[in-house]
C-alpha positions in Angstrom: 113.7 188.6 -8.2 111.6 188.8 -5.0 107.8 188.2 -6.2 105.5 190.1 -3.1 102.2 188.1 -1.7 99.2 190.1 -1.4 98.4 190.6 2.1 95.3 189.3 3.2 93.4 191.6 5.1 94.4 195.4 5.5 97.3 195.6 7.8 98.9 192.5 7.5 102.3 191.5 6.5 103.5 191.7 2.9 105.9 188.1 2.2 108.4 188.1 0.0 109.2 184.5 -2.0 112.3 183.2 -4.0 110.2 180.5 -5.8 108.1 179.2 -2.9 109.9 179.8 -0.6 108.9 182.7 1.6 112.6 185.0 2.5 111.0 187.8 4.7 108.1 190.2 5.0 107.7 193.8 5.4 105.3 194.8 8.4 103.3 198.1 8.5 103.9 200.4 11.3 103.0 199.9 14.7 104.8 202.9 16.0 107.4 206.1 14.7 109.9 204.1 13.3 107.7 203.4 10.6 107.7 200.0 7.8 109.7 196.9 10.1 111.3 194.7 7.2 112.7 190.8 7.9 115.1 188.9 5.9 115.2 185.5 7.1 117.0 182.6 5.1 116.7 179.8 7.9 114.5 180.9 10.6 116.3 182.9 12.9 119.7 181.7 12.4 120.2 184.1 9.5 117.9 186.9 9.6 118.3 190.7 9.1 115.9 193.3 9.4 115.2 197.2 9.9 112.7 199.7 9.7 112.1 202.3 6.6 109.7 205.5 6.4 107.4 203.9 3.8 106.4 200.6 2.7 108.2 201.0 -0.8 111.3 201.7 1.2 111.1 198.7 3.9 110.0 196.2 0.3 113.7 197.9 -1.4 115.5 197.4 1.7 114.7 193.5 2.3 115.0 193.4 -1.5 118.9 194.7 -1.3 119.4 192.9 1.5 118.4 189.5 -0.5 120.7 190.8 -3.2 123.2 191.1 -0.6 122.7 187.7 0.5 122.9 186.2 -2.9 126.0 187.7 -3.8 127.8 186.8 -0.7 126.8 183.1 -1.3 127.8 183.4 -5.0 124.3 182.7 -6.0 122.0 184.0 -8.2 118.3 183.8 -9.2 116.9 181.4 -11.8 114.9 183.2 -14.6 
C-alpha cells in the first residue's frame, strides 16, 4: 500500500513511498487542469502521470497506476 508524506509547507507536493522508497507525488494545481500526479519507478525511464480534478482523485490515480505496475511485474506488496 502507498503510505502519503505530509507535505511540508502549504502547496507542496504530496510523495508517495513503497517502504522508503519514494514512487511519485501528486502536485496541486498550477492551472485548469487541476491535481498533476507522477508515477516514477526509475527516474524518468518509467514514469506515468496525469492530471485529476481533486487531490483525492490525482492520490487514487498514481495509486492504480502503482497497482498497475505491480501487477504487470508480478509483484506484490509486503505486509
Amino acid at each position: 500500500m502507498i503510505r502519503w508524506r505530509a507535505p511540508s509547507y502549504s502547496g507542496d507536493r504530496r510523495v508517495a513511498l513503497a517502504g522508503r522508497v519514494e514512487i511519485g507525488a501528486v502536485f496541486p494545481p498550477l492551472d485548469k487542469k487541476g491535481w498533476a500526479w507522477r508515477l516514477w519507478i526509475t527516474g524518468s525511464v518509467c514514469s506515468t502521470g496525469g492530471f485529476a480534478p481533486s487531490e483525492l482523485g490525482a492520490k487514487t490515480a498514481l495509486d492504480r497506476a502503482w497497482a498497475d505496475f505491480l501487477n504487470k511485474a508480478n509483484l506484490r506488496e509486503a505486509a
